[in-house]
N, CA, C and O atoms as a GROMACS GRO file, in nm:
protein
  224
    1UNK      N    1  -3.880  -1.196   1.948
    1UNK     CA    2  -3.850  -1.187   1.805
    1UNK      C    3  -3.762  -1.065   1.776
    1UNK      O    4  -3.700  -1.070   1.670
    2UNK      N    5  -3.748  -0.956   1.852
    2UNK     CA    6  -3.696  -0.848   1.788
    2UNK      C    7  -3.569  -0.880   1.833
    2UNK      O    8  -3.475  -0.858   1.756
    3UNK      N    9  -3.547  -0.933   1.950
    3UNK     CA   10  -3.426  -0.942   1.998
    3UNK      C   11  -3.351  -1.037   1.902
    3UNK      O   12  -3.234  -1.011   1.877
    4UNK      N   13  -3.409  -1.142   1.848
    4UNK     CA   14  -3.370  -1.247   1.784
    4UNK      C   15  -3.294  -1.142   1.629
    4UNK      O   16  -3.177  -1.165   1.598
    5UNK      N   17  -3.363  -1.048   1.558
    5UNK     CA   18  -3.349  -0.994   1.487
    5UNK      C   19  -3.237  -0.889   1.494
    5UNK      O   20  -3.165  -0.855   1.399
    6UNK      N   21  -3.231  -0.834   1.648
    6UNK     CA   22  -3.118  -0.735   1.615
    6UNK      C   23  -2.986  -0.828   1.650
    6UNK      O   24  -2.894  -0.823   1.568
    7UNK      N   25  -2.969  -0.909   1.761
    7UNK     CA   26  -2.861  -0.998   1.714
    7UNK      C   27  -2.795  -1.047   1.559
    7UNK      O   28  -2.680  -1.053   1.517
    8UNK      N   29  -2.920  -1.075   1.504
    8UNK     CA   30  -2.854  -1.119   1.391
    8UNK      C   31  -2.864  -1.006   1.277
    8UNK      O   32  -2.860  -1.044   1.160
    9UNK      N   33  -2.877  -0.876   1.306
    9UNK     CA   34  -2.858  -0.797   1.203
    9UNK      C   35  -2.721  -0.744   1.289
    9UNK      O   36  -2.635  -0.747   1.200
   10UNK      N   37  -2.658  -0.701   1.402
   10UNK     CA   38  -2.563  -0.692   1.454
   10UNK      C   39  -2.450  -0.816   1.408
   10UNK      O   40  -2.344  -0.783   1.355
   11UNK      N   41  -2.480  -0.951   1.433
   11UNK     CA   42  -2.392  -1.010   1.370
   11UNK      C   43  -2.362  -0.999   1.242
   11UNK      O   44  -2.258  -1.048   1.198
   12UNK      N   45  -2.443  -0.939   1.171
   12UNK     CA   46  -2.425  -0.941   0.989
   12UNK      C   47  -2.317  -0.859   0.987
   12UNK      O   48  -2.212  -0.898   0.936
   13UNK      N   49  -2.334  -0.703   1.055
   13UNK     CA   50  -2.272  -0.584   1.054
   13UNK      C   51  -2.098  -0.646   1.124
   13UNK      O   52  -1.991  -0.590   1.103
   14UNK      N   53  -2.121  -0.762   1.200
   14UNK     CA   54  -1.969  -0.737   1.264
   14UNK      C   55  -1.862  -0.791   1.169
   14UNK      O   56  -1.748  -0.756   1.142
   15UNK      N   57  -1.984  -0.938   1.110
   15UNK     CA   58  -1.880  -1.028   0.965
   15UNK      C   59  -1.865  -0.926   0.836
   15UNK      O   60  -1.796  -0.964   0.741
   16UNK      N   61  -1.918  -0.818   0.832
   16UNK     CA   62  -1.912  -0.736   0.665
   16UNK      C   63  -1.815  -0.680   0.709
   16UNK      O   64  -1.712  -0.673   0.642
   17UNK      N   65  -1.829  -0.614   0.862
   17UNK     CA   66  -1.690  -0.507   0.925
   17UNK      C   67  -1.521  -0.619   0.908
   17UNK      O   68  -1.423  -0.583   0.842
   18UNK      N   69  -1.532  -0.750   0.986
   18UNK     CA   70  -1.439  -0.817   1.002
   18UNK      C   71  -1.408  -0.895   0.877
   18UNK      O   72  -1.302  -0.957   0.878
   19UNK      N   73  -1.461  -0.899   0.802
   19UNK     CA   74  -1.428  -0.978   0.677
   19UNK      C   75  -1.361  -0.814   0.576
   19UNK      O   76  -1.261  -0.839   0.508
   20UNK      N   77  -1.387  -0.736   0.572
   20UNK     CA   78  -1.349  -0.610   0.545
   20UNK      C   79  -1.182  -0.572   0.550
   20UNK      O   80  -1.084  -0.541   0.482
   21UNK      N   81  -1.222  -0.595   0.660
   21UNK     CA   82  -1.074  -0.557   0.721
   21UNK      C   83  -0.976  -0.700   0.688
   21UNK      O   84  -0.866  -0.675   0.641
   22UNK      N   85  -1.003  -0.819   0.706
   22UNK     CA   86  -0.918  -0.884   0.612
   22UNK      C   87  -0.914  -0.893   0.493
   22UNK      O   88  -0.809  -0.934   0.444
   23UNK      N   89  -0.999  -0.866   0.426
   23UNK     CA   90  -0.938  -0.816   0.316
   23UNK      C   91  -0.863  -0.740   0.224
   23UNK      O   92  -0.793  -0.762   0.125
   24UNK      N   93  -0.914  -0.611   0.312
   24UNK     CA   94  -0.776  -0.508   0.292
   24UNK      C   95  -0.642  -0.584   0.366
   24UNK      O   96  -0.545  -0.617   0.299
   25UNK      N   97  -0.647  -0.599   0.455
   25UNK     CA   98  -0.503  -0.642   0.524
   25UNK      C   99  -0.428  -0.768   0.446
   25UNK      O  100  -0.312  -0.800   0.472
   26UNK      N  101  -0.500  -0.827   0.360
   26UNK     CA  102  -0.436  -0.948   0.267
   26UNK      C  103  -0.372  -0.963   0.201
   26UNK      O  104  -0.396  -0.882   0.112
   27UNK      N  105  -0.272  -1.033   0.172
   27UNK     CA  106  -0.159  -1.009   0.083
   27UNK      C  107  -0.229  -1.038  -0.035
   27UNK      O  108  -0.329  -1.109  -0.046
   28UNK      N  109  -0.152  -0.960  -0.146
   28UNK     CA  110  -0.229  -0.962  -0.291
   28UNK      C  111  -0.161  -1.055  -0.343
   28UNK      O  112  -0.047  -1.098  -0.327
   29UNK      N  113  -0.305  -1.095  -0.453
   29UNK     CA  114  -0.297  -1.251  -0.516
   29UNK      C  115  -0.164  -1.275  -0.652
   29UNK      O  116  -0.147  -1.194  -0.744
   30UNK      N  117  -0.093  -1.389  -0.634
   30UNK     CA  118   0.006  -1.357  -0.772
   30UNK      C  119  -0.040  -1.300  -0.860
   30UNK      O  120  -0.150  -1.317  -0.911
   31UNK      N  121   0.051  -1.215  -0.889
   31UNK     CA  122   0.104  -1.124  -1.017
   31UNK      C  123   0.047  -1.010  -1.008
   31UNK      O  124   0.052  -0.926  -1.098
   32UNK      N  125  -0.034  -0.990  -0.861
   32UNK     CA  126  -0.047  -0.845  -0.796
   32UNK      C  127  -0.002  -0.773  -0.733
   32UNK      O  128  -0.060  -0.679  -0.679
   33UNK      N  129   0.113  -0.800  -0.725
   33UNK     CA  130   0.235  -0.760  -0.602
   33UNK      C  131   0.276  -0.598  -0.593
   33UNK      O  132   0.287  -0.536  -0.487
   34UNK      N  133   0.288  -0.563  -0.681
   34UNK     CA  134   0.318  -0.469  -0.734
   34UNK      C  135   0.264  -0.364  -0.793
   34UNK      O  136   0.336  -0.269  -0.822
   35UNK      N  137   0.094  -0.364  -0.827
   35UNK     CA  138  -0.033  -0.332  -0.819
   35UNK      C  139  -0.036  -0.213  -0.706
   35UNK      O  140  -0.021  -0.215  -0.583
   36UNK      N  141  -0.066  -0.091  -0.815
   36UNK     CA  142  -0.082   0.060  -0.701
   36UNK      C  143  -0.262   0.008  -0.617
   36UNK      O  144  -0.362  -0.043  -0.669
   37UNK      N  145  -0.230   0.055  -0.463
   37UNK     CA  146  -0.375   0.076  -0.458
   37UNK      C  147  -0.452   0.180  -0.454
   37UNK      O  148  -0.410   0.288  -0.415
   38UNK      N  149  -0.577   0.162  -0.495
   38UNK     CA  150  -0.611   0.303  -0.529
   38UNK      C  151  -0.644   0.387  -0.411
   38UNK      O  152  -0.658   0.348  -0.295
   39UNK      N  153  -0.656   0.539  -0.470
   39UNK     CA  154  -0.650   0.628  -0.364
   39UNK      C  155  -0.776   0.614  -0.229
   39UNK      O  156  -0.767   0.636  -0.108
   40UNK      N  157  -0.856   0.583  -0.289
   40UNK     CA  158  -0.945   0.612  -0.185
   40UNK      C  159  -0.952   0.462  -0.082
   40UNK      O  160  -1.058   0.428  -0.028
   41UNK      N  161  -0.863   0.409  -0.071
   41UNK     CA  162  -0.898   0.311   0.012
   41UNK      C  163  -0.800   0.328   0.131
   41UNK      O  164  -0.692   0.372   0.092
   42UNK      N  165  -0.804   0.308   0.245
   42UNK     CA  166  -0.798   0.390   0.381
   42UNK      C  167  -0.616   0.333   0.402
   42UNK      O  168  -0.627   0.212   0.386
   43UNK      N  169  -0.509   0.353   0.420
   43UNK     CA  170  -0.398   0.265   0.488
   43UNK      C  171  -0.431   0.228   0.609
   43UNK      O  172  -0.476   0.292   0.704
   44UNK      N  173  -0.395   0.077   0.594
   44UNK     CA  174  -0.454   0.043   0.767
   44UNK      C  175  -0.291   0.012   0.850
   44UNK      O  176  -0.283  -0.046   0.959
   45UNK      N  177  -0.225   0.040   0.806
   45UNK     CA  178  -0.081   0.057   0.841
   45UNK      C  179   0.023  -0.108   0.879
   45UNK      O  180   0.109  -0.143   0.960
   46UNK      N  181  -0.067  -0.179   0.737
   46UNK     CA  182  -0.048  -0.326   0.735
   46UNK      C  183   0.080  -0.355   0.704
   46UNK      O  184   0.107  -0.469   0.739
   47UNK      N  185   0.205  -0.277   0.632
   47UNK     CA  186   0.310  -0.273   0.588
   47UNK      C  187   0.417  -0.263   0.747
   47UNK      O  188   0.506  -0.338   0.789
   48UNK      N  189   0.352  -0.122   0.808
   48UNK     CA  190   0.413  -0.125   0.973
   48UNK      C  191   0.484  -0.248   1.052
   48UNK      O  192   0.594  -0.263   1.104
   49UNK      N  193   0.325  -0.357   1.030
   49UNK     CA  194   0.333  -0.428   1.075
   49UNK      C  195   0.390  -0.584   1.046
   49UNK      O  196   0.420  -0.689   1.101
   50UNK      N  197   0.382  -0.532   0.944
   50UNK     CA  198   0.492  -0.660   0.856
   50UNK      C  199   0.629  -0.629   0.867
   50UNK      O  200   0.707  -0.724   0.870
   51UNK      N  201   0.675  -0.509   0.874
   51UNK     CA  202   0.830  -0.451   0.885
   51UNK      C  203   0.849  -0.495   1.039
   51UNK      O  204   0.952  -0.556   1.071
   52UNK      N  205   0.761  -0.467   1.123
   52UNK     CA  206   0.760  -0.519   1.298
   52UNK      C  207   0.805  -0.666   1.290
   52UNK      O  208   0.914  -0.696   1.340
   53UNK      N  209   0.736  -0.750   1.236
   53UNK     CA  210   0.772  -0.871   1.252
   53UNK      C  211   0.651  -0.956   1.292
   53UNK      O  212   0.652  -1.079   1.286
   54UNK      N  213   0.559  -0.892   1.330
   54UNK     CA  214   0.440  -0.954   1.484
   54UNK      C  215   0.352  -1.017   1.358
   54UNK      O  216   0.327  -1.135   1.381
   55UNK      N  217   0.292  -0.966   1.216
   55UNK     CA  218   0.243  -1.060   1.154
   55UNK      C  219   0.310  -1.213   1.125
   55UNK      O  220   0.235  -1.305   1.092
   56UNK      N  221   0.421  -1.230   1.136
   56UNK     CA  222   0.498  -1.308   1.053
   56UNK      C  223   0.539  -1.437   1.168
   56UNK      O  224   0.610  -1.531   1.132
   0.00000   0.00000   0.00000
């Protein structure tokens, strides 16, 4: 049982982490384009990588 439990509290932690991170990395919804983001949210250097090409 415990094992059963930390798996699935580990899986909770990996979908809040990975769903996280796409969301910041997401392109913003029409007529948000242009929308400052606010300060405290981390650059994940998603722009880099759109200028690279490798998202696209």
């Amino acid at each position: 049982m415990t094992i059963f439990l930390t798996l699935l509290a580990v899986g909770f932690v990996v979908c809040i982490l990975g769903g996280s991170l796409a969301w910041y990395a997401s392109e913003r919804p029409p007529g948000w384009e242009n929308a400052e983001t606010p300060k405290w949210v981390k650059k994940l250097g998603v722009e880099k990588i759109r200028k690279s090409g490798v998202d696209s």
